[in-house]
N, C-alpha and C positions, 0 to 999 in steps of 0.2 A: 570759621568755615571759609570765607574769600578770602580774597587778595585782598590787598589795602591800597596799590600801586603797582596795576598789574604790568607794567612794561619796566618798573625797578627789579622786579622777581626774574625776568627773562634772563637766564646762564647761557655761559659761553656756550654754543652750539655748532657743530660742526655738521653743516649740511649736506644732506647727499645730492648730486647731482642726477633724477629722475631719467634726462631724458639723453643722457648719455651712456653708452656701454662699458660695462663692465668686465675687467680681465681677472680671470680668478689666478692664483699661484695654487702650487701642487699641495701645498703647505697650506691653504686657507681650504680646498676643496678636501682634503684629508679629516679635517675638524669639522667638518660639520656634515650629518647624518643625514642619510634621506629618511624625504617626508614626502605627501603627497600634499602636489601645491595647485592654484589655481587663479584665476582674473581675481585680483583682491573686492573683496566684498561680496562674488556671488554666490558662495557659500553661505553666505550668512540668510541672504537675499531667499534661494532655495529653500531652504531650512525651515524660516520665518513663513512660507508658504505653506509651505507641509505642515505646519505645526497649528499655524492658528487657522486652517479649514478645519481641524478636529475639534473646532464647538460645534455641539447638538444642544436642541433644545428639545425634550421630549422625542428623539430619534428623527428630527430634521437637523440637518445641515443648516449652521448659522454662520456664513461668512462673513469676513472682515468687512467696514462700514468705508474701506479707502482702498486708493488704489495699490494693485498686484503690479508687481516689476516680476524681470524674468535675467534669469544670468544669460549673459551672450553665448548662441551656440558654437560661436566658432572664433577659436582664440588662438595665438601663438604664442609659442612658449619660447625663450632663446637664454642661452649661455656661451661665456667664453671661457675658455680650459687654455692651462700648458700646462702638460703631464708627464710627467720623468721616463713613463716604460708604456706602454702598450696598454690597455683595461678594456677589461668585458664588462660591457656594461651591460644588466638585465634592464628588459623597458615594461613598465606597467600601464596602461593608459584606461577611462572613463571613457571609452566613445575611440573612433578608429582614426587614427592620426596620418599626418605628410610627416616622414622625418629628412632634413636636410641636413648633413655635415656637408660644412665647407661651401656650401651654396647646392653641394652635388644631392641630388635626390637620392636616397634606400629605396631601392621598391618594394614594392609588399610590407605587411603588418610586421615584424619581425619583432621577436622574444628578446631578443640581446643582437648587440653587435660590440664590434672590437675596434677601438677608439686608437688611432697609433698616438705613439710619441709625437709631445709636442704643442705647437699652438693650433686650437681648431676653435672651429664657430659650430654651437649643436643649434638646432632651431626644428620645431616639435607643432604642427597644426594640427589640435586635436578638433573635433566635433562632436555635440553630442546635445539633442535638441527635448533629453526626458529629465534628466538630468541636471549634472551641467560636467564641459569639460575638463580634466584632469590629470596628471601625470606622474607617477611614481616612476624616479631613475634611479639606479643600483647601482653602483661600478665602486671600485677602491676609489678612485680620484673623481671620477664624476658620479654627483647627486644631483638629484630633485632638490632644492633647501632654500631658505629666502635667499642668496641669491641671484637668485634667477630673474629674466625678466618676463612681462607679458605684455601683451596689446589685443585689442581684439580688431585692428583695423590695420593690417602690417602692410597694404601698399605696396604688393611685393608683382613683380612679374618678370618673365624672361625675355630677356632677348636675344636677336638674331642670331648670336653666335651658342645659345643655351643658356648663358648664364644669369643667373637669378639677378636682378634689380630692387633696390628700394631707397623710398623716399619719403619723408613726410610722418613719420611714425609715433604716435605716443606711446612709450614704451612706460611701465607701470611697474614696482616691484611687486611680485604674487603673493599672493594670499596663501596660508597656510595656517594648520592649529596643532592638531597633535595626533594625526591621522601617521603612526611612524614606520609600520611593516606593508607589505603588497596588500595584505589581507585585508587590513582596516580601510576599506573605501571611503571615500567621503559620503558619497550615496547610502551607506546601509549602515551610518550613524543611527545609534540610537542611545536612550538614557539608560543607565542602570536599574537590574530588578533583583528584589530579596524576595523568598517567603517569608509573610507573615499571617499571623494564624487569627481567627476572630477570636476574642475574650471572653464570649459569651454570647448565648444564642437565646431567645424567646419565644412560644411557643403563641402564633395568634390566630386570628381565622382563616383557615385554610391554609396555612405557610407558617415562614417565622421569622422572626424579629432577629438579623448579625448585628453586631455591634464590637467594633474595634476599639472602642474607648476613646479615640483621639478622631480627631481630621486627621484624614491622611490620603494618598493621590495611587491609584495603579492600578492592576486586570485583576477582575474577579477572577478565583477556580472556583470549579465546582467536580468535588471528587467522587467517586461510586456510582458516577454518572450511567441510568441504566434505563431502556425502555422509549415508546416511540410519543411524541404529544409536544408540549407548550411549555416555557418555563420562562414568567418574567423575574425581572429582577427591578425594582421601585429605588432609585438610590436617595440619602438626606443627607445633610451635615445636621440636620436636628433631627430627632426621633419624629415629629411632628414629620415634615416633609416625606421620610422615608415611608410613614406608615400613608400619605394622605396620595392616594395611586393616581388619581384625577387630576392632580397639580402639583405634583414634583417637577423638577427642573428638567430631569434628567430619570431617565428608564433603557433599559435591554428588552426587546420581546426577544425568545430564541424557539424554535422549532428543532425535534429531535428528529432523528428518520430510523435511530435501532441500530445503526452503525457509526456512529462518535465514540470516539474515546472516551474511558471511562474518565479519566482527568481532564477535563475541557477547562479551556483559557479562553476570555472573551480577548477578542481582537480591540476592540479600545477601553484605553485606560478613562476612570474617571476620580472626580472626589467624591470622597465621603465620609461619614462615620458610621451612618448604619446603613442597611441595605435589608429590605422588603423582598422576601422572597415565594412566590406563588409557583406552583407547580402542578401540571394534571394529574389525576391517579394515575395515570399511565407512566409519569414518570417518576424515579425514583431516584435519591442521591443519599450517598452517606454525610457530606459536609461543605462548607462553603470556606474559602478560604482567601490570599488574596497575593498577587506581586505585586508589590510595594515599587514605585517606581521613583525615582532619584538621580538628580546630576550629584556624582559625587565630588564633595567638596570640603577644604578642611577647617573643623572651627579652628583658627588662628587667632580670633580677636575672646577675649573672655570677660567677666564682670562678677564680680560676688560684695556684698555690703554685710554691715550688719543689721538689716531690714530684711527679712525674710520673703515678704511680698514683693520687695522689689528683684529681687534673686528670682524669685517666680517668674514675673513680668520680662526680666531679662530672658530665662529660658523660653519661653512660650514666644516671644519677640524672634529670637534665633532657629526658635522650630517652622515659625510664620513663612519668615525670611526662606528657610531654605525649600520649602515647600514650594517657593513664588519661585524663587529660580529653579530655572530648567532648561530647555535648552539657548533660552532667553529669560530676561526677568518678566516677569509676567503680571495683571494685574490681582486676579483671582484665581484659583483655579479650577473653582466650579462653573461659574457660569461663562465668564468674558473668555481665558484662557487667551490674550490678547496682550501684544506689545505696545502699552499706551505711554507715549514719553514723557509726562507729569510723573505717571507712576515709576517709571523707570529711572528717572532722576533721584529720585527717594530711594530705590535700593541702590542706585551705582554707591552713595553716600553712605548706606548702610551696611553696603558689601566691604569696605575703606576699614571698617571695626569688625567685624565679622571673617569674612572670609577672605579677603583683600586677593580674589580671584580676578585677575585684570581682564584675561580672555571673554570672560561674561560679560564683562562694560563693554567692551568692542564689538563683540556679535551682537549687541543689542543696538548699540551706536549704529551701526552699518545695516540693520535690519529696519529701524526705522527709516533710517534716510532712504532707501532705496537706492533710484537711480536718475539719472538726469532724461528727457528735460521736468521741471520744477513746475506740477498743475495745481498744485493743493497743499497748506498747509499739510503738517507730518497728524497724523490720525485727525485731520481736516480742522485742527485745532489751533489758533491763533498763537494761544499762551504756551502748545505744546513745543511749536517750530524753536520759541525760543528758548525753552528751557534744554536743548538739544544743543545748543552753544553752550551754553554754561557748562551742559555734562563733559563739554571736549574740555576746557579748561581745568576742570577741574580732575579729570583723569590724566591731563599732563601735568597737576598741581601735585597730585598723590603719589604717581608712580615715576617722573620723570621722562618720560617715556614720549620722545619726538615723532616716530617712525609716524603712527598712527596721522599725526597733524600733516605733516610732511606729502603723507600718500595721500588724503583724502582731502587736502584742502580745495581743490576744485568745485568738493560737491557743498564744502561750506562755503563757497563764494557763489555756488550759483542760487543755495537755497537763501545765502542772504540779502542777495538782490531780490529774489522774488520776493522776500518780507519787504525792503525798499520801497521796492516797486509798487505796493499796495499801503504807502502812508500815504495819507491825505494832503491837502495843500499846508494847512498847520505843519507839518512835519509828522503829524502824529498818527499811531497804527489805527482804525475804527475797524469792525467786521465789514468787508464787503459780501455780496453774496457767496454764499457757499463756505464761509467764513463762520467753524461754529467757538466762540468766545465761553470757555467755562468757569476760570479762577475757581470754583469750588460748589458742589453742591452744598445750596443753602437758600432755604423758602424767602422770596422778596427780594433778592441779590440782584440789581440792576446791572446789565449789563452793553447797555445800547451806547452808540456813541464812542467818546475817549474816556478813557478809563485809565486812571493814573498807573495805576498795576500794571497794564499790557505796558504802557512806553518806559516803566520802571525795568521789567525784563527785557524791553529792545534795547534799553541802555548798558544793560550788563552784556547783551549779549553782540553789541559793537565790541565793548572790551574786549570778551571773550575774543572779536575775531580779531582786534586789530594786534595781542600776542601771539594768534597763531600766523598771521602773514609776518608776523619777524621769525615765528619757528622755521617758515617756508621759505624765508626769503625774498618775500614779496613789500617790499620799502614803501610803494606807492600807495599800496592796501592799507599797511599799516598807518601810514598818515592817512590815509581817507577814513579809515573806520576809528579812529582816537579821536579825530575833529567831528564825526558827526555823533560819537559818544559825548565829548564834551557839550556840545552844541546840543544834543537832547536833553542830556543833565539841568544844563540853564534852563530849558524852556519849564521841563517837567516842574522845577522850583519857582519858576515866575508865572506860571499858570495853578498851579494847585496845591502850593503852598499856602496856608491860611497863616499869615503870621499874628493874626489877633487872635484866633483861636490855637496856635501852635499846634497843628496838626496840615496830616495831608489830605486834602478832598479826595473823594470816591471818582466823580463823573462831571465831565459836559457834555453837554448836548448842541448841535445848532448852533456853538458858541456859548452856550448859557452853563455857568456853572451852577450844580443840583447840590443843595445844601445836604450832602450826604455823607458821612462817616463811615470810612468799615477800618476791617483791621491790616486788611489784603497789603495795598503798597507801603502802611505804614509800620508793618513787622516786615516785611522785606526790606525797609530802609533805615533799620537798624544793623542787620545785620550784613546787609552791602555796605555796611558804613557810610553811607549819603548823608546821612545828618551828622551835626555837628552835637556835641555831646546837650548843650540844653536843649537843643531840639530832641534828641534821645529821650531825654527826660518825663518832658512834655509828652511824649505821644507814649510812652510808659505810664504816664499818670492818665494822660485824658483818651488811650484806646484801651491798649493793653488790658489795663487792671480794670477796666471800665466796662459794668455789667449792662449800661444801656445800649450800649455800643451791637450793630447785629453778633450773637452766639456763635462759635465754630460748631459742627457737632460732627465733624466729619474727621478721624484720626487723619488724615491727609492734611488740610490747614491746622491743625492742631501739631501739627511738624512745626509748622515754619512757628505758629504761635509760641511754643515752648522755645523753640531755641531763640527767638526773638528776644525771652523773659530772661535766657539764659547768657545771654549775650549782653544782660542788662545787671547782671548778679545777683538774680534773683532763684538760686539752683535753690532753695529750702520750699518757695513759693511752690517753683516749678514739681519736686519732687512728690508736696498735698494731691497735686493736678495727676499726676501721674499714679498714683496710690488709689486717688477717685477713680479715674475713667479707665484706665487699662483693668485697675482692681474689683472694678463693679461686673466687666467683663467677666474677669474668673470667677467671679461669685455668682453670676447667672450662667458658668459650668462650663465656658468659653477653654478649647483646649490648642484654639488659634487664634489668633486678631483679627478683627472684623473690620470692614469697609465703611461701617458706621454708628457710631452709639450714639443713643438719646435717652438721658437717665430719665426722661418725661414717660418716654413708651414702658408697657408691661408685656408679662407674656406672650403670644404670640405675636407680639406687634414689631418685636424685636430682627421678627425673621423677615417682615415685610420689605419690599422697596420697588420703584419702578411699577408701582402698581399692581406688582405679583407676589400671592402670599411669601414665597421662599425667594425671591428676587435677590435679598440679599445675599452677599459674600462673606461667608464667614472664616474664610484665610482670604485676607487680602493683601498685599506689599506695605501700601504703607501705613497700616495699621503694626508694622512691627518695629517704629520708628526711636522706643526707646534707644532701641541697639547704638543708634548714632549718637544719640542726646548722652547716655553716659559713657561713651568712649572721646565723643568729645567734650564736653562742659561738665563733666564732674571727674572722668579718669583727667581732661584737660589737655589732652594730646591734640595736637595741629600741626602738618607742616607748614613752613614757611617761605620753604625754594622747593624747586621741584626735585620731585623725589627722596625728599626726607633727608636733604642733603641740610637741611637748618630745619628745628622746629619746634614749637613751646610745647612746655607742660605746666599746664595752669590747673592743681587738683583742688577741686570744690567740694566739700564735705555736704554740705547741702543741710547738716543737720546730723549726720550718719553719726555713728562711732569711729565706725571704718571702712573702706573698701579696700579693695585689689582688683587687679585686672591686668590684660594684655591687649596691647592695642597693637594690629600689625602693620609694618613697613614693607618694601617692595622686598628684603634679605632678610628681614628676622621680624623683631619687638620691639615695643616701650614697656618693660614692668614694671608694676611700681605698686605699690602699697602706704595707703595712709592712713593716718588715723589722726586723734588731737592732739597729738604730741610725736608722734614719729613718720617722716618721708623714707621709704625707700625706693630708689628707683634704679634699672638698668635699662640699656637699649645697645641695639646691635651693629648701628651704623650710624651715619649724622654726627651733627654737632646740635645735641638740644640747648635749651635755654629753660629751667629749671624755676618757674614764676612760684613765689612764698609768701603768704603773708598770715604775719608771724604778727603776737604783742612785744619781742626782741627778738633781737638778731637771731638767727639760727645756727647751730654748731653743724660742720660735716666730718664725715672723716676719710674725703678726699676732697680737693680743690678748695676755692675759696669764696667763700658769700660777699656779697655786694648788695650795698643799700642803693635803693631806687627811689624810693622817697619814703616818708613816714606809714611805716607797717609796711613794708612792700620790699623784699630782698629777692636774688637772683641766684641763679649757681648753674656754672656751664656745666653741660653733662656730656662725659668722652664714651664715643663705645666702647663695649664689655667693659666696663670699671660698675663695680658695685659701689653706688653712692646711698649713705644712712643718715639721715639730717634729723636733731632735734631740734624744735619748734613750738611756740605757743600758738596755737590758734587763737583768733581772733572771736 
């Protein structure tokens, strides 16, 4: 999963120059299509607004617990052109705009104009304060397209003699996604919707029982709609909830008047799988029905074994998954329906085997961060801010992909100073006020004081930033942030290191170290590779495996717990644990992954949480965590430079007969199929590195094996070449 050395991984990089301007050729504006663009990030910014006020709780409005940002309402847009002939160019614009060629003002709003031959400067102040500003350009030679530039603060005025002035400028490349005709505004984004029909309906007191068979997200119908009165709608993800009308999550009251359409659509989407339906004698319906609402997205990444349960778990984990993304990754999407950056890091990771849609780690990336200045950890959460570094690294680790680090390193240096800013004299991070510290739901879990966890992700997340000030270019950052990564590393192992007991302590206080164990920083420092392989060992034998040690019971730490195990070679262990707790799920009728299981609870107690009977979430993100664990540590696919430009394949049987699967890359695949005696694998780009361990050598019939050390062989993999290796397992 990480890096090993993360400023060895750093490829050549050809940086763009931000705050300089850009001259297009007729030949580069020809190739590339318009789109509608805007201030990067305030799309995202907008969007994440709009989205997470639509929590209700029982038909109040439950807004987000952190702060709202807002896109700038007044931004300028500018290109430079040399164009072979004359172009009409049609103008689109979000909000009513200044258009400048050449410095000369257009007056008026104008549809199109006609751009002559030649070198010009276009430059475009849009406004728009409901919204946010926007601009779709048409022409043969000039487009709207990345790249353009923007600022929201352009510094501009005239003088004496008319002509335009400017000075002092941050210019920004735009923001853009895939908004690509006039039509598709940014503003009247929405996600996709299917019909789909209920399965079966129940007949109770007074109403009746829909039931779609599964969790699933989108707008009630209700058809044959007829007559003047009252019609609620009681919604559950459990039958229980649905039918219990006093404390459900979630309800619709609606009133008729005698003129509604017979097919009426409710105006918000919600989850569910059954829905409680009450209606006056006055009114009347023939059926209840539903739009399915969905980011559409492609499964790319695949999984099948000869374990049938697990094949189960697989789908049910990828059905989770896609239900949580939408237009953001999301935590749940019954109750929170909220962009929480713990949870979101678990699907960027999950999205990597899955759907390897990059555009969704970026809108979520930039919807958390907001904007500057820096008041509050990101969802006010200590462990959140930095687990939001790590997600940049490791979306430049997957995809290759500069652009993102390059535009927005600003907002990673300003929110990493405010982490800074808020260590203690020690060096190390404690909550201050307003400061909420979670690492994981779990009864007894201390969290006061310094907590080796929290300074174990400050440390990663120095890393994280000291490779993105060399993506940026920024030399001085990058030695500041590697020395005080280094320099935290030591402290964290000479303060809370127990080498008599070879593990890593939980907590100090006051200075006082609290004789406390957990699993938290010592399965994170396994798989950040911190320790050294006996120390591996040791905190494998005396946490890991170790029943006294506090319980995970939350699929969330139960992430990091497994790949910890798996990162330790223990995929056979790991797979029991997986069969148990994702398995007990489906066998208590589970048709998505929950937010939390406790094989202790029985019946209704399963739905509890928060103190409220139906509290719990039962699609939740990172309850669909297998997805990542067998694309990476049993299909064994990793890159190793960015972008899948090098990257192992370590397949782990775990015990199986066999698997297959596909695990995707930023252009294609890794396919591969194993079993106890045959490798086969393809991939579509890269240079993999083919990890085997065999009781002899292994035969191919392309390239050639290399021994690594006793049981342990190698085999480079070329794209599109079909490689078939036989092999003894081990």
């Amino acid at each position: 999963m990480y890096y090993k050395s993360l400023t060895s991984r750093i490829i050549c990089l050809i940086l763009v120059l931000f705050f300089s301007e850009r001259t297009l050729s007729a030949q580069e504006t020809t190739n590339n299509e318009a789109t509608w663009i805007w201030y990067p990030g305030d799309f995202e910014v907008w969007l994440s607004n709009k989205m997470q006020v639509r929590r209700t709780e029982r038909e109040a409005v439950f807004p987000p617990l952190w702060r709202y940002y807002s896109p700038y309402a007044l931004v300028t847009f500018q290109t430079e052109v040399d164009i072979p002939e004359a172009d009409e160019v049609k103008i689109f614009s979000e909000g009513p705009f200044q258009l400048l060629v050449d410095g000369v003002q257009i007056y008026g709003q104008p549809k199109s104009i006609t751009i002559p031959e030649g070198k010009h400067k276009i430059s475009f102040k849009v406004y728009n304060q409901e919204v946010l500003p926007a601009i779709f350009i048409d022409g043969k030679y000039v487009n709207s397209n990345a790249s353009w530039q923007v600022t929201n603060e352009d510094k501009l005025w005239i003088d004496e003699a008319g002509n335009a002035q400017q000075s002092g400028t941050p210019w920004v490349p735009v923001g853009s996604w895939n908004f690509n005709t006039p039509e598709e505004k940014p503003s009247e984004y929405r996600l996709a919707t299917e019909p789909w029909n209920a399965k079966s309906t129940e007949k109770i007191e007074g109403g009746e029982l829909v039931d779609f068979w599964k969790e699933t997200f989108g707008y009630i119908q209700i058809h044959g709609l007829k007559g003047k009165g009252k019609l609620a709608l009681y919604y559950g993800e459990s039958r229980e909830e649905a039918l219990d009308s006093a404390k459900c999550e979630t309800l619709d009251h609606l009133s008729f008047d005698g003129t509604q359409s017979e097919t009426y659509t409710l105006e918000g989407s919600k989850a569910f799988r059954y829905v409680q339906v009450q209606a006056d004698a006055s009114v009347k319906y023939d059926s209840i029905s539903m739009l399915y609402e969905y980011l559409p997205l492609e499964y790319r990444g695949a999984f099948k074994s000869s374990d049938d349960l697990l094949n189960q778990i697989w789908d049910v984990s990828a059905y989770t998954m896609h239900l949580t993304s939408r237009e953001f990754f999301i935590d749940g999407i019954k109750r929170d329906r909220w962009v929480w950056s713990g949870d979101a890091y678990q699907s960027y990771l999950m999205n990597y085997y899955l759907f390897f849609d990059s555009p969704s780690v970026e809108r979520t990336l930039l919807a958390l961060r907001g904007k500057d200045p820096v008041t509050a950890h990101i969802n006010t959460i200590m462990d959140y801010s930095l687990y939001w570094f790590v997600g940049i690294y490791d979306y430049y680790l997957y995809t290759g992909d500069t652009k993102f680090i390059e535009t927005f390193y600003p907002r990673m240096k300003s929110l990493m100073e405010f982490c800074l800013e808020r260590r203690n004299d020690n060096g190390f991070l404690e909550p201050l006020e307003g400061d909420w510290v979670f690492i994981d739901w779990a009864d007894g879990l201390p969290k006061t004081g310094e907590t080796s966890f929290e300074q174990m992700l400050l440390a990663r997340s120095l890393e994280a930033m000291a490779v993105s000030a060399e993506i940026a270019g920024k030399q001085d950052d990058f030695k500041k942030y590697q020395t005080l990564s280094d320099d935290l590393k030591a402290k964290l192992f000479d303060i809370f290191w127990d080498e008599e007991q070879g593990v890593m302590k939980h907590q100090r206080v006051d200075g006082e170290m609290q004789d406390i164990v957990t699993r938290y920083a010592n399965m994170f420092g396994i798989f950040f590779n911190y320790f050294d392989e006996s120390q591996k060992q040791s905190v494998k034998d005396k946490v890991l495996l170790n029943d006294d040690i506090l319980q995970i019971t939350t699929p969330y730490m139960r992430f990091y717990e497994l790949e910890a195990l798996c990162a330790m070679g223990e995929q056979e262990f790991v797979l029991d644990e997986i069969r148990d707790y994702w398995g007990a799920m489906l066998d208590l009728g589970a048709t998505s992954f929950w937010e939390k299981y406790d094989p202790n609870q029985s019946g209704e107690e399963h739905l509890e949480m928060y103190g409220r009977p139906y509290g719990k979430s039962l699609c939740h993100a990172w309850g669909a965590s297998p997805i990542y664990l067998f694309g990476r540590y049993y299909l064994g696919v990793e890159p190793t430079a960015a972008g899948y430009e090098t990257y192992t394949v370590k397949p782990n049987l775990g015990g199986l007969k066999w698997m297959e699967g596909k695990v995707p890359t930023p252009n294609g695949t890794v396919d591969l199929y194993c079993s106890t005696r045959e490798i086969n694998v393809k991939a579509s780009e890269g240079e993999g590195t083919l990890i085997i361990e065999s009781k002899s050598k292994p035969s191919t019939n392309v390239g050639e094996v290399k021994s690594l050390s006793k049981n342990k062989y190698q085999l480079t993999i070329k794209p599109n070449t079909q490689y078939s290796i036989k092999y003894k397992a081990l």
